[in-house]
N, C-alpha and C positions, 0 to 999 in steps of 0.2 A: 094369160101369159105372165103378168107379172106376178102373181099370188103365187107359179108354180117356181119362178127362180126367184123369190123370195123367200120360199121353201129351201130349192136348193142351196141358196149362202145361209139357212138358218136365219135370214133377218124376221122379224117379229112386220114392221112396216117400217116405210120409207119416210125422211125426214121433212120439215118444211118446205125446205129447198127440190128434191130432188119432186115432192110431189105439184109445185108450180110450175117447173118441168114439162111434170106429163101433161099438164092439164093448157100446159098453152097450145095453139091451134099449129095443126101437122103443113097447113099452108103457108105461114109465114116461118119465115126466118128466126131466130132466136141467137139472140146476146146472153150469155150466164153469166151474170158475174157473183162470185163465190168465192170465200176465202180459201186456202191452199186448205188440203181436210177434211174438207165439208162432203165427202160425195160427189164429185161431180164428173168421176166416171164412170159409177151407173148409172147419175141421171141421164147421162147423154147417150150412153148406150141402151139402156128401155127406149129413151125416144125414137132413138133410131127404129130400132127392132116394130115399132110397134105401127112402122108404115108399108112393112116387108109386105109385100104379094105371099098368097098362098103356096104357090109354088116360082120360089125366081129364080129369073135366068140372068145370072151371071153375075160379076163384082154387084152388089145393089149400095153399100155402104162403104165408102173410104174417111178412115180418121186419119188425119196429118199431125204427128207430133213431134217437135223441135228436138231430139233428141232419141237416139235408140235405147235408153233406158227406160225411157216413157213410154214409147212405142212399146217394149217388152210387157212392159207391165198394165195397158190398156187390155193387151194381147191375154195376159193372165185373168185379169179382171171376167175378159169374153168367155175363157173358157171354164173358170170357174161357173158361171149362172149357168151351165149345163141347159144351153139354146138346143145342141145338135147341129147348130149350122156350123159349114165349115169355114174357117178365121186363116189369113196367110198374113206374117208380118216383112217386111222390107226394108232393112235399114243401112248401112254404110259399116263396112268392117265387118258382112256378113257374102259368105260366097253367093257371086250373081246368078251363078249357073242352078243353083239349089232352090235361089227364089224362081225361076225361069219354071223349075221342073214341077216347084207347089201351084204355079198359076198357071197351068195347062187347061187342070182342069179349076175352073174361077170359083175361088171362095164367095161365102155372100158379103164377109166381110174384110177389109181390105186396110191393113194397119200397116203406116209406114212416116219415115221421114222425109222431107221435104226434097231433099238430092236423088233419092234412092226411086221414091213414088214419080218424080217425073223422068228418070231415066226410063223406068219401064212402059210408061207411057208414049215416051220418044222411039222407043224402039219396037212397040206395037205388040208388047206383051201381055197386055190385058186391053180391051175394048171398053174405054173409059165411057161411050155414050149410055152403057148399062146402068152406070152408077147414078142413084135417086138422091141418096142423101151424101152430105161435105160433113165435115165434123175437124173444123182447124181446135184443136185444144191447146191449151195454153198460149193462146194467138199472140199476147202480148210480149212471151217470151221468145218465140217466131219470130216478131218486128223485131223486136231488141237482139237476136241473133245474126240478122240481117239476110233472112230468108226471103225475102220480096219476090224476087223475080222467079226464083221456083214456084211460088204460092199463086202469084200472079199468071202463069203457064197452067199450071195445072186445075185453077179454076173456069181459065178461058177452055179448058181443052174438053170438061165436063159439060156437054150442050145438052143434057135432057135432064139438067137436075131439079129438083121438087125442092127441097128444102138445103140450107146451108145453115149449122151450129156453129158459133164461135164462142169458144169460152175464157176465162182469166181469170185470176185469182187480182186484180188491179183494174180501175178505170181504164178504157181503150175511148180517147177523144179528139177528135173526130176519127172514123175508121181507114183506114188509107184506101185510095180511090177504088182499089184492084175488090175490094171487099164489100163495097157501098151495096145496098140492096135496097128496094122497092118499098118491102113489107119489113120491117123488122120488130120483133116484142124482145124487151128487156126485161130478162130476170135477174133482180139485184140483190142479192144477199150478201153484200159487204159490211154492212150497216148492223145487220141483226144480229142481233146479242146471243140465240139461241146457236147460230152458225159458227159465234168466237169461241175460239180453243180455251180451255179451261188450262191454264200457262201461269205458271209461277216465276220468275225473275228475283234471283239473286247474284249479287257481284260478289267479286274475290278478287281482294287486291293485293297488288303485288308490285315489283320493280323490274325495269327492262331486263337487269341482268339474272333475275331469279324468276321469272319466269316460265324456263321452262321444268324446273325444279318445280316451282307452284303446279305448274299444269299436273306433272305426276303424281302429286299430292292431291292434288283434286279428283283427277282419276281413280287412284286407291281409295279415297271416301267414295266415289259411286259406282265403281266400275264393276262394282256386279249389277248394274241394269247396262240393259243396252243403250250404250251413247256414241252420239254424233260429234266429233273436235271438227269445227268448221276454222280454215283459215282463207286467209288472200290469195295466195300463192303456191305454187305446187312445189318449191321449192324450201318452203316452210313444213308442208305435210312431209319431206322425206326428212327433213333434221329431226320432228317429233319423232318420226319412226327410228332414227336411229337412234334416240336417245330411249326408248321404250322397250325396242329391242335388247341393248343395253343392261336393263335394269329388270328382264325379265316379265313386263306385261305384256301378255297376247293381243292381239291386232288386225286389225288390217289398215289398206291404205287405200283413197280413190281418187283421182282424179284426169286430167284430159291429157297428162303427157303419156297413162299408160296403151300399153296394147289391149284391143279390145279383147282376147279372150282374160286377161290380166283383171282389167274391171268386173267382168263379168262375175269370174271368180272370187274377188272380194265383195261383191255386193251378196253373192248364194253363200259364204261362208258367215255373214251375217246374219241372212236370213236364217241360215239352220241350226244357228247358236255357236257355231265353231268358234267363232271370235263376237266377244258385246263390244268391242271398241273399235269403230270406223274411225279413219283420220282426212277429211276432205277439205275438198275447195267447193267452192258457190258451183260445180257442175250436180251436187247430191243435195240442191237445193230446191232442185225441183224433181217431180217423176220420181221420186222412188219412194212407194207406196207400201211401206213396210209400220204397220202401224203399231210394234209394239215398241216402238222407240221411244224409250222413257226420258232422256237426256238430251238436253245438247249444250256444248262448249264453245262458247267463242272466245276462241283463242285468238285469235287478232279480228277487231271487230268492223265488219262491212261498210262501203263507202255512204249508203245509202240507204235507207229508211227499207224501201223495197225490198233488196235484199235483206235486209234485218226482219221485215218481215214472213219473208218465204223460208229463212231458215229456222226460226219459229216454227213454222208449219210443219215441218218433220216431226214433230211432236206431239202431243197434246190433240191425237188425231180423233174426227168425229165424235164420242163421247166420253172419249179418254183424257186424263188429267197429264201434265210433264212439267220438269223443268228443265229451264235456261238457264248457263250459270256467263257472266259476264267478267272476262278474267281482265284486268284493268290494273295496268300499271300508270302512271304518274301522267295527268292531263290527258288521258286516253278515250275517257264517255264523251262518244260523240253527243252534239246537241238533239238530233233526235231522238232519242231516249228522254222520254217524257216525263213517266213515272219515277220517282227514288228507289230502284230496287234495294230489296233485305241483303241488308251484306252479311255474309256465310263467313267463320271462321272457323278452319280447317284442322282438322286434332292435331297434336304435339308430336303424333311419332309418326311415320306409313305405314303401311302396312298392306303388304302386297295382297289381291281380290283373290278368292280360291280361281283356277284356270277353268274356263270353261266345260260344260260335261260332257259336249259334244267334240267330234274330230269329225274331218271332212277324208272319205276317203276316194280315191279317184278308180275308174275302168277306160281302157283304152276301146271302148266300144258305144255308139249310139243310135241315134233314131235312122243314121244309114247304115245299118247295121239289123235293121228292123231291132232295136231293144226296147224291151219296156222297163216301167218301174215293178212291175210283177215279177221279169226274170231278174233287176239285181235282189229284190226282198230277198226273192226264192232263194239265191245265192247265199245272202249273208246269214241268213235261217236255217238252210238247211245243211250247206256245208262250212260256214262259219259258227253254227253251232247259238248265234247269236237268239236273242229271243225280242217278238213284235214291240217290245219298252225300250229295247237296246237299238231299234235301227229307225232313224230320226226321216229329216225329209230328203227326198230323194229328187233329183233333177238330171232328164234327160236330155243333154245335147245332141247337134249336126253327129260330131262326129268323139265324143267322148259322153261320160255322164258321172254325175258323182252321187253321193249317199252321204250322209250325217250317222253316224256310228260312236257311242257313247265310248269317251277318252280311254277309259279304264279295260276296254276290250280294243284297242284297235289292233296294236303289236301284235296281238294272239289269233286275231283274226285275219290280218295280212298273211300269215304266216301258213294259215287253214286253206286260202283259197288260194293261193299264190299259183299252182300249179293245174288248178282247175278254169275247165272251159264252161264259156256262157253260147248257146243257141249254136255250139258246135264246134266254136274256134277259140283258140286260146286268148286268153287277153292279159294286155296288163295291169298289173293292180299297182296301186301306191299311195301313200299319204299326200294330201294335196298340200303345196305349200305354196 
């Protein structure tokens, strides 16, 4: 089994870590602890898979993760290794009645957030006593978000369970009582040097009131890779954006004051190259598993060590090199910062990054809708005239979907299909913004 979805992601073999993983015993318990980066959600997903019954009946896997962005992208993860089994996610900001209709018939595996997973529970929408295996991920970011008493519920309410995974990118000492187990094996890859991000740190310095002038000056030197501006406050990411907007650099923007279809859509127009400049707070510090993220920016720099280093991890992911640029005005390096970073100084003029080669284009039609990503191709290929170089990544939602559609063709291509129907009914087309 794993030779064959090791095939399907194209991996060659599995890393230190993820292979201590598999090799620890399916009867006890297991702690991972693993830097943010390192794999450790395929490790935790083989292990799972790898106690599955030959034919099972009903939820047999539930992961609980502290956030629906994480959850999303576990979800990815699963359906990428091309199992076959079928996968439902669950998370808050997402319609109840749609999760209700996916768990009719029960996935084997069962992803969701901590609010959402025990609603369904409460309300006897899935038969929790089926499920073998727990998988709380990122447990430590759970405790710290003050998910207790959901986690604590929803472990009491799984009575026929086999194993329980809990993982973290940090020490978790002692466990909180609700979690305490019998048999526990700890795998520790904090420590191992082959596991640390290959992470470069340099500072840029600056003064309170030029700051955010600095910041777009630093953007212009790298904003043709994809980068992360991480701040404190979400009130900080929307002054960057208006100062960016501004001045003409493409963007986007994330964090926890938006609507969830809002994030959603700034995280996929990332992903498919429409925008290389995210502008967040500490919520895109975790779970979002986009690993061609070459940058990141701290523009006002985190309270804590922890956070300094989970926002790190965005980076520099599993074999891949990044850098950190440390934007620091006058008595601003917190004392955690250990190292001397290389201080960077920034060219004499800006010089605004060519725009992106991608545009995000939108259809008012999706997976209830029965669409796939075969009928939008088909769309933009054959009556957009468009060709398979010209149309990027494709994502189908609930109840819309969008395509990544190279800049230079979009106007011409909205314009092609504007009046044409998909699976039979007319839709709306538009530029995503």
């Amino acid at each position: 089994m794993v030779e064959s979805i090791l095939k399907t992601l194209q991996l060659t073999a599995l890393n230190a870590m993820q292979e201590a993983v598999l090799h620890t015993s399916p009867s006890q318990d297991l702690l991972l602890l693993s830097p943010t980066g390192s794999g450790k959600t395929l490790a935790f997903l083989l292990a799972a898979l790898q106690q599955l019954p030959a034919q099972p009946v009903g939820i047999q896997v539930l992961v609980v993760a502290p956030s629906r962005e994480l959850a999303l992208q576990i979800e990815s993860v699963f359906k990428s290794m091309g199992t076959g089994r079928k996968v439902s996610c669950s998370y808050g900001g997402h319609a109840v009645k749609t999760e209700e209709n996916s768990l009719i018939e029960p996935p084997t595996v069962w992803i969701g957030t901590p609010g959402r997973i025990a609603h369904h529970i409460r309300k006897r929408n899935v038969a929790p006593e089926t499920i073998q295996t727990l998988v709380l991920d990122e447990f430590d970011k759970a405790l710290e978000m003050g998910f207790q008493a959901d986690m604590t519920f929803i472990i009491r309410s799984l009575t026929t369970l086999k194993r329980r995974i809990y993982t973290s990118a940090t020490t978790i000492s002692p466990l909180p009582d609700f979690a305490q187990t019998e048999s526990l094996t700890e795998v520790n890859f904090l420590e191992d040097r082959t596991a640390a991000p290959d992470l470069h740190l340099q500072t840029v310095l600056t003064t309170g009131p030029e700051k955010l002038s600095t910041l777009f000056s630093l953007l212009c030197a790298v904003g043709s890779t994809s980068t992360l501006v991480f701040c404190n406050h979400r009130d900080a990411v929307e002054r960057i954006s208006e100062v960016l907007t501004t001045r003409g650099l493409v963007h986007t923007i994330f964090h926890g004051g938006l609507e969830q279809p809002d994030r959603e859509r700034a995280l996929m127009k990332f992903r498919n190259g429409s925008s290389r400049i995210l502008i967040v707070t500490d919520l895109a510090s975790r779970g979002l598993d986009i690993p061609e993220i070459q940058s990141i920016i701290h523009y006002q720099m985190p309270l804590t060590e922890e956070a300094f280093v989970h926002r790190n991890g965005r980076t520099a992911r599993m074999h891949a090199s990044g850098h950190a640029y440390l934007l620091l005005a006058e008595d601003e390096k917190p004392s955690y910062v250990s190292i001397e970073p290389e201080e960077l100084t920034l060219p004499e003029y800006d010089r605004l990054p060519a725009e992106p080669e991608w545009e995000t284009l939108y259809f008012s039609a999706g997976k209830k809708d029965k669409i796939s990503k075969g009928d939008i191709a088909g769309l933009l290929m054959k009556k957009g005239e468009l060709t398979k170089d010209e149309v990027g990544l494709i994502e189908i939602k609930d109840v819309g979907s969008f395509a990544a559609v190279k800049r230079s063709k979009i106007e011409r291509v909205v314009a092609r299909i504007s009046q044409e129907k998909l699976k039979g009914q007319r839709i709306k087309t538009a530029i995503a913004r």
